[in-house]
NULOTOR-736202 format. One record per residue (C-alpha): chain; residue number from 1; residue in one letter; x, y, z. Coordinates in nm, 4 decimals, m for minus. Example, Ala and Ser with C-alpha at 12.3 -4.5 7.8 and 13.67 -1.06 7.14 Angstrom:
BEGIN
mol = A	seq = 1	type = A	X = 1.2300	Y = m0.4500	Z = 0.7800
mol = A	seq = 2	type = S	X = 1.3670	Y = m0.1060	Z = 0.7140
This chain:
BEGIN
mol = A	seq = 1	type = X	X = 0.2630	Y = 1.9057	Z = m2.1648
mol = A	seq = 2	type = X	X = 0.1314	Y = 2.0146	Z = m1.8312
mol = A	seq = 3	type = X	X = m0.1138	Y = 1.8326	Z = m1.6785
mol = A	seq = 4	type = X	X = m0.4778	Y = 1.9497	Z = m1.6201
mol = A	seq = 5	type = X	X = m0.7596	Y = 1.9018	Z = m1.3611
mol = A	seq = 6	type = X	X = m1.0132	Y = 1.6605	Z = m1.3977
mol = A	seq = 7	type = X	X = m1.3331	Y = 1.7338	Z = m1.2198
mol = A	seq = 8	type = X	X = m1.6434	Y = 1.4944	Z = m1.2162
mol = A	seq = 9	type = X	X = m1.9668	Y = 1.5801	Z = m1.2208
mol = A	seq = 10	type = X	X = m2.2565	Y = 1.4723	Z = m1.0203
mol = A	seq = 11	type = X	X = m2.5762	Y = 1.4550	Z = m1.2211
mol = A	seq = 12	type = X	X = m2.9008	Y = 1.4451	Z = m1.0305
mol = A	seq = 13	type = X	X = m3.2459	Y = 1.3541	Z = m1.1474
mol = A	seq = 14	type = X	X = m3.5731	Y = 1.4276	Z = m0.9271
mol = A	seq = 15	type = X	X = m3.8698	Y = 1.2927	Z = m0.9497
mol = A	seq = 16	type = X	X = m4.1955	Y = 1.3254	Z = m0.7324
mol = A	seq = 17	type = X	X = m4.4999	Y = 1.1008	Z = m0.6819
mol = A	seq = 18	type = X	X = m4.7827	Y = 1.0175	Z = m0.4699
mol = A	seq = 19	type = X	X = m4.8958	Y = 0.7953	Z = m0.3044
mol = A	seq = 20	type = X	X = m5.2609	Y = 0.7319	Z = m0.1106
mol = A	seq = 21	type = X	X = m5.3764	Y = 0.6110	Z = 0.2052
mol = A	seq = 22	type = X	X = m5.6867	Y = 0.5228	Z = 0.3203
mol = A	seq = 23	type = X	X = m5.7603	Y = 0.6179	Z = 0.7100
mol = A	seq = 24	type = X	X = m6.0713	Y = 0.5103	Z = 0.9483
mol = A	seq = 25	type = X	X = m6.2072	Y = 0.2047	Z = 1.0757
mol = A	seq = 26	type = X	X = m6.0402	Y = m0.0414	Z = 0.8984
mol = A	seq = 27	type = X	X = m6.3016	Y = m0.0270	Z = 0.5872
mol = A	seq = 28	type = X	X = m6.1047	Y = 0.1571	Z = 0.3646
mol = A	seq = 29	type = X	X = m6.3622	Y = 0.3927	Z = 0.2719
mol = A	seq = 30	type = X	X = m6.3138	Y = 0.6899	Z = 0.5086
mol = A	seq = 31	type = X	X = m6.0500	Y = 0.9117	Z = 0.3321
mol = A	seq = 32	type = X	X = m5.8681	Y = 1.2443	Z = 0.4667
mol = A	seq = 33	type = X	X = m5.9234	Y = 1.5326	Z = 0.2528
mol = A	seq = 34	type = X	X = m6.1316	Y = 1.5408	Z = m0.0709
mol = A	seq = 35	type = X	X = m6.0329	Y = 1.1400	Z = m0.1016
mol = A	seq = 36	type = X	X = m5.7600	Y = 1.2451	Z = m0.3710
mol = A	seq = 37	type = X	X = m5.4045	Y = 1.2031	Z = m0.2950
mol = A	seq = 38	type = X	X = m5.1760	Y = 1.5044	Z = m0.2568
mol = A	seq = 39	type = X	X = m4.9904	Y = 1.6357	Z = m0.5345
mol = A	seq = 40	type = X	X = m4.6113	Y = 1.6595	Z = m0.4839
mol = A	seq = 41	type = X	X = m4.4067	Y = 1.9477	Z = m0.5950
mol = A	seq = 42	type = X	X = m4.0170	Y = 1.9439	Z = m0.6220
mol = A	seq = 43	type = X	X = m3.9913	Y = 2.3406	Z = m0.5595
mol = A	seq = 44	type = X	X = m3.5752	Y = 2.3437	Z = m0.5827
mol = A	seq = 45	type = X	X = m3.3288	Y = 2.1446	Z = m0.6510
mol = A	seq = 46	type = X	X = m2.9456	Y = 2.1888	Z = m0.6888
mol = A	seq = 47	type = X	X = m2.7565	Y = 2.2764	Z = m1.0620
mol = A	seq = 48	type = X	X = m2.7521	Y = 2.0005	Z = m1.3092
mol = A	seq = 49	type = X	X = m2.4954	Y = 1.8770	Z = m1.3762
mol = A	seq = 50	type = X	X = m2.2635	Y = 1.9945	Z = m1.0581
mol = A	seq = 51	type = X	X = m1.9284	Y = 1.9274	Z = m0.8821
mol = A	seq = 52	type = X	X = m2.0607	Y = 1.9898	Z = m0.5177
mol = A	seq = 53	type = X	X = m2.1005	Y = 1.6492	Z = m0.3533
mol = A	seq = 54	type = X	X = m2.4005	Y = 1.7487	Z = m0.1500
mol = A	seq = 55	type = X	X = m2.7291	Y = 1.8504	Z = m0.2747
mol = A	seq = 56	type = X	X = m3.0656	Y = 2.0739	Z = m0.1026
mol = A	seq = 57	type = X	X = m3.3820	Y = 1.9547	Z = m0.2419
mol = A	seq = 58	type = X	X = m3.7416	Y = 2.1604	Z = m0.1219
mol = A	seq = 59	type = X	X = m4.0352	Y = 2.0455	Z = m0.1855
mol = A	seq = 60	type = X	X = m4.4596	Y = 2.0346	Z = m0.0637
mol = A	seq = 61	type = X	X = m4.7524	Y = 1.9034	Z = m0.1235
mol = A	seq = 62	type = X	X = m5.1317	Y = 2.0975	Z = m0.2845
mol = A	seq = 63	type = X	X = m5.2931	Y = 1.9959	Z = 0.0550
mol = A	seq = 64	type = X	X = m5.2155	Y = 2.0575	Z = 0.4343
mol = A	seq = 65	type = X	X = m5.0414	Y = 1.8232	Z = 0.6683
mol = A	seq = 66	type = X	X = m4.8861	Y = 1.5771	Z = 0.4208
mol = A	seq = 67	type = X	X = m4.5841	Y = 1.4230	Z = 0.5424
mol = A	seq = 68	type = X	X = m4.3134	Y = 1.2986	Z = 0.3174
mol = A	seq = 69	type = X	X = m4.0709	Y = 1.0383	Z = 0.1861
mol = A	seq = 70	type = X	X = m3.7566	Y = 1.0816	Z = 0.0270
mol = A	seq = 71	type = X	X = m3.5132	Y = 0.8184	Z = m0.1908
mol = A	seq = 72	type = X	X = m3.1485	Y = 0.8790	Z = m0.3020
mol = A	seq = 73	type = X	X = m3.0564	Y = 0.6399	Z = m0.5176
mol = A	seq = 74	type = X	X = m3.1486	Y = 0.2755	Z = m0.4472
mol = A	seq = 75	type = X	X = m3.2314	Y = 0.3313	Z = m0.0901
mol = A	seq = 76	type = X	X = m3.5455	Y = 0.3052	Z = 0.0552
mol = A	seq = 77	type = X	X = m3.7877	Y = 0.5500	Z = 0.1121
mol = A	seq = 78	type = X	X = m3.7633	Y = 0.7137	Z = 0.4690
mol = A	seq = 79	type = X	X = m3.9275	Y = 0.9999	Z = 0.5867
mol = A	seq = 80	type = X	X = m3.8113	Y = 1.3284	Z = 0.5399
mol = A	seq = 81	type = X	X = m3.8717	Y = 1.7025	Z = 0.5761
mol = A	seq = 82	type = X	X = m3.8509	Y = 1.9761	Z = 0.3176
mol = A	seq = 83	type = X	X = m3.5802	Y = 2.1283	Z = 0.2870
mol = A	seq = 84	type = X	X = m3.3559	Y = 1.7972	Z = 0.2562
mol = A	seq = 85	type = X	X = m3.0041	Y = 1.7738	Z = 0.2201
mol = A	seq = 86	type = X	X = m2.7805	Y = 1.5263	Z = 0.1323
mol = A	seq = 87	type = X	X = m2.3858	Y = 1.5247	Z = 0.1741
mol = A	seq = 88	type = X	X = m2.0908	Y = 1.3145	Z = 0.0657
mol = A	seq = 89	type = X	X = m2.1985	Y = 1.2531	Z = m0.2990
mol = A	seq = 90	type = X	X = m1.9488	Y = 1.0539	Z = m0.5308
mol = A	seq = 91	type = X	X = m1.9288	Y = 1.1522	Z = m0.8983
mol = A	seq = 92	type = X	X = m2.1848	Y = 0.9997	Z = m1.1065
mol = A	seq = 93	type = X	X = m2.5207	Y = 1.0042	Z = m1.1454
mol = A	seq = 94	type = X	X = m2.7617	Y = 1.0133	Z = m0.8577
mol = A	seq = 95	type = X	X = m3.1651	Y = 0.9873	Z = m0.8214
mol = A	seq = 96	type = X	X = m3.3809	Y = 1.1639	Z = m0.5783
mol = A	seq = 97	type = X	X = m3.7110	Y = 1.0644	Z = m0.5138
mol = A	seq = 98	type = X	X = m3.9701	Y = 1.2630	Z = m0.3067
mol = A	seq = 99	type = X	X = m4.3482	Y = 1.1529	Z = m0.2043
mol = A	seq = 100	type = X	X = m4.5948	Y = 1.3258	Z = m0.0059
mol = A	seq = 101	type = X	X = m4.8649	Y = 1.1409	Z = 0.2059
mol = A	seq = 102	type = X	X = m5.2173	Y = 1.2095	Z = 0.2773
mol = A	seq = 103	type = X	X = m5.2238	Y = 1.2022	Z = 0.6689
């Protein structure tokens, strides 16, 4: 019997959220745009499941000037820019996280 390949497969979930801050003189109670916290959008992402080992991710937010903070897996949130790659994924199952803040 010959012997065949074996490829493994990445699988990546994506997820956005939001998140809220406050901004002014230390009250709390002035807030940047209409005082609701942006709305993130995950606008691409890569093939599910895949055999590349890196992966694009694009993404925004329903307000201008957010800023944003990405996750892969268990790391922490850092920020980040959209688009966002990552490289030098192993086989299995990876998480991406995205969050946009009100600035």
């Amino acid at each position: 019997m010959g012997k065949g390949k074996r490829f493994s497969r990445i699988f990546l979930f994506a997820s956005a959220a939001i998140i809220y801050t406050a901004c002014g003189g230390g009250g709390g109670s002035d807030h940047h745009r209409s005082g609701e916290p942006p709305e993130t959008t995950i606008l691409s992402s890569p093939a599910n499941p895949t055999r590349q080992t890196a992966a694009v991710f694009e993404f925004g937010c329903n307000e201008e000037g957010c800023a944003f903070e990405c996750a892969v897996d268990s790391s922490g949130f850092s920020a980040c820019s959209s688009p966002s790659t990552f490289s030098g994924l192993a086989a299995g199952t990876h998480f991406f996280q995205v969050r946009s803040i009100d600035i």
